[in-house]
N, C-alpha and C positions, 0 to 999 in steps of 0.2 A: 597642524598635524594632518585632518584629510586631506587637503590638496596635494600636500606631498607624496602621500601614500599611493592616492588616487593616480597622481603624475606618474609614478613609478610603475603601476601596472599598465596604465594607459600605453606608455613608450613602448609597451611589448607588443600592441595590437596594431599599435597607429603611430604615424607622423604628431605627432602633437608638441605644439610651444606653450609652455608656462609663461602669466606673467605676474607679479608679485606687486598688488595693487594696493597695498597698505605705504602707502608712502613717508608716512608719519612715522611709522616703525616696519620698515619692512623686515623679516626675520623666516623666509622660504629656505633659503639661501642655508641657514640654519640646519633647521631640520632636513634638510637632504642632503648634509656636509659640502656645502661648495662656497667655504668659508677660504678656502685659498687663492692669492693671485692669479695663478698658475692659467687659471681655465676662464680667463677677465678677458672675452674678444677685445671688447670697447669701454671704455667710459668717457662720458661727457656731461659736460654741465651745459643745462637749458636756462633759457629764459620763456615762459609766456603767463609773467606778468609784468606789472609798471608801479611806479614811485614815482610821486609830485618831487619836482624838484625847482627851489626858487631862484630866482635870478633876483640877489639883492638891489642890481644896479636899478632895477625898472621899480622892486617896492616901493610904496610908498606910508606901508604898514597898517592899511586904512582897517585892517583886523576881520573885512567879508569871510574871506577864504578860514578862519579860526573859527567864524562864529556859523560858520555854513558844516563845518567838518564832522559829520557824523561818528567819525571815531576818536577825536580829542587830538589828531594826528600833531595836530599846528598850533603854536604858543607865538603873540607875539612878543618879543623880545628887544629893546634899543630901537623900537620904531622898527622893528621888520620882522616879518614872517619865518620861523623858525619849524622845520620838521621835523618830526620824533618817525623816522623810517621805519622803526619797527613798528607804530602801531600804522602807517600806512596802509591802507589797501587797495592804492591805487583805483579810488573811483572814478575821479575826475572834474568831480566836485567843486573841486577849489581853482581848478582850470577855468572851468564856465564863467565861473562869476567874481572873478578879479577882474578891475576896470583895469589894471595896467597892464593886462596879457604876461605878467610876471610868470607864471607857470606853467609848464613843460610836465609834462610825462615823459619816464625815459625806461627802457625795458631795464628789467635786473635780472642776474641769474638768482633764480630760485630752487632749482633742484637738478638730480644728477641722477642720470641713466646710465647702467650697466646692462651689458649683453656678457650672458657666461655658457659657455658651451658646454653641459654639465656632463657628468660621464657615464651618467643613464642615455644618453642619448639624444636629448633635446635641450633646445636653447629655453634660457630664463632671461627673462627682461627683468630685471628689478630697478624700484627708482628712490630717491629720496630725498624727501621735500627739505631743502636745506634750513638750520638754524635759523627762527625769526623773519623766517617770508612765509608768504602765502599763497593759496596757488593751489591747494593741491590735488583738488578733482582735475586742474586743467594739466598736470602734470602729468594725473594716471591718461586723461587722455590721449598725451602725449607715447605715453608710452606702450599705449595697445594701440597708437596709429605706425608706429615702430615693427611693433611687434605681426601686426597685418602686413605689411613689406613684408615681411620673411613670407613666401607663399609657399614654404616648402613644407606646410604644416595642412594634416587632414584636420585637427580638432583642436581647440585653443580653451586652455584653463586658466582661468583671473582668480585669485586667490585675493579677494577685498577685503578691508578693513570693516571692522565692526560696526555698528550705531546704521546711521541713516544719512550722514552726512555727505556731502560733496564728494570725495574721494567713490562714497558709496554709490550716492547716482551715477559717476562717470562708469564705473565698473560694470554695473547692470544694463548702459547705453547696449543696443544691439544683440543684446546675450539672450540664447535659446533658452536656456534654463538656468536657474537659481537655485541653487542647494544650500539652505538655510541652519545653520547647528546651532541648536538652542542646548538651556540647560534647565531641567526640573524645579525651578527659585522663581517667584512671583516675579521677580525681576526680568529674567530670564524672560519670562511668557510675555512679560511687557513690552519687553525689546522686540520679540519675534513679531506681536500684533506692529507694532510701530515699522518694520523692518517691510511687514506684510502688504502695508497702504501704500508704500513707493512701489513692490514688487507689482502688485494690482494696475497700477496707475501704470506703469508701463505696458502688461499685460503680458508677463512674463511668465509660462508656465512654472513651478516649483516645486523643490522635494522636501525634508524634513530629516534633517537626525537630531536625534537626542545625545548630547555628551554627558557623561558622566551622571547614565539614566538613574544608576540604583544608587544614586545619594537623597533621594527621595520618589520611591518606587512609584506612591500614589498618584503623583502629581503627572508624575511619568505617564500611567495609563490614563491622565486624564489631556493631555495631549496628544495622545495615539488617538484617543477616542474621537478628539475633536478636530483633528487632521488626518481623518485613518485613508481616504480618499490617496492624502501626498504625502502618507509616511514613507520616508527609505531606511534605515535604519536606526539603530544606536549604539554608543559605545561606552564601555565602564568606565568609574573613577579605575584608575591603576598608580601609582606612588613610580613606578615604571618604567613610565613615561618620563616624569623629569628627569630621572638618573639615565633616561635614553639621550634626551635632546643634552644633558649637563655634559654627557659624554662625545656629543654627534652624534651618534648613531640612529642613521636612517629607522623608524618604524618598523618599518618592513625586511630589516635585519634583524629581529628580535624575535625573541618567541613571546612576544606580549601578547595579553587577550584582545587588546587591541589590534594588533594586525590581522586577527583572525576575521574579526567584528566589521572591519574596513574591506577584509577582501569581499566581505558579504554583502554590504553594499556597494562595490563595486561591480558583481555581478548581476543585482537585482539592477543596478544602472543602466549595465548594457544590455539587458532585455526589455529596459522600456524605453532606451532611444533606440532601438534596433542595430543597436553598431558594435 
């Protein structure tokens, strides 16, 4: 929901590209209605990863490559090395230390980039990590080096997937700032510390909003207090919202307390990156 909001004022000031870094579930596209063919420049399916793949004629089933395979990928079967692709992860593992050079890496398409030409005015990259592969921090990388080709852009918004994982480090690679949305739930404050020690580690300045601050107001102030430094905002629980997004309807075509709340921090935004 912020990104989109955020995108949607942004476009007014600036050249800026969106790109929808959640590749697992991407859903940008979504909340700013550009769920139609219509406005699809491009799509294409990428490859950048790889699957062990056996050459039966060279096995000789000796079982190394199964008993080396960190992920269970390989069963032997009738005297020969058999794959289970989906749990492959193309390490290579099973390449090295076969005596009969039986095993080949061979790249697979793993996920699929779309460029949409949205009708706010700037281009969206969205990608998605296709059914049963893997890949997918190297995919979003994939598609903010796409996304940097287009030079026609003053300021560039990544919209990343949640937790800490792969997707998440590729999104934070190079990024000026990180705008973190927690929520007032032990959990919640878990995730942000957790979220905090990759943010650190690259040394990425950061902001802070609260969603859905007054479902537990106390906890609320006790996060303002303890990030009062890099708070930027927060925004309410609203019911609103889902009958917004269940409808399409852009954030920022509504009279929700939330778009009010979002314009807010997006003007405390652009006073402290000066833009």
């Amino acid at each position: 929901m912020l990104t989109s909001v955020l995108a949607m004022l942004w476009a007014k000031k600036k050249k800026i590209a969106v790109v929808d870094a959640d590749v697992d579930a991407p859903n940008l596209a979504i909340w700013l209605n550009e769920v139609s063919d219509e406005n699809i420049q491009s799509s294409q399916k990428i490859s950048t990863s790889f699957k062990a793949v056996i050459d039966e004629g060279k096995c000789n089933g000796c079982g190394l490559c199964a008993e080396k395979c960190l992920f269970e990928a390989i069963k032997i079967k009738n005297s020969r090395a058999k794959i289970n692709p989906f749990l492959c992860e193309g390490c290579g593992v099973c390449q090295i230390v076969c005596p009969q050079k039986a095993v080949d890496l061979k790249p697979v398409q793993n996920g699929q980039i779309k460029l949409i030409q949205t009708k706010y005015g700037f281009p969206l990259f969205t990608g998605q990590l296709l059914p049963g592969e893997t890949g997918s921090g190297k995919v979003v990388a994939e598609i903010k080096r796409r996304a940097e080709e287009n030079n026609q852009y003053e300021l560039m918004l990544i919209d990343s997937a949640p937790g800490t994982g792969c997707p998440v480090i590729a999104s934070l690679q190079d990024a000026r700032l990180a705008i973190l949305v927690t929520e007032p739930t032990l959990s919640g404050l878990a995730d942000l510390r957790r979220v905090l020690e990759v943010v650190n580690h690259f040394q990425i300045p950061f902001r802070i909003v609260i969603n859905k601050w007054d479902i537990n107001r106390s906890l609320t102030k006790e996060i303002e207090k303890e990030f009062s430094y890099n708070f930027l905002g927060r925004i309410s629980y609203d019911q609103g919202v889902f009958k917004a997004i269940a409808n399409l309807k852009p954030i920022l075509k509504t009279n929700l307390k939330a778009k009010k709340e979002i314009k807010k921090i997006f003007n405390q935004l652009r006073t402290s990156l000066k833009l």
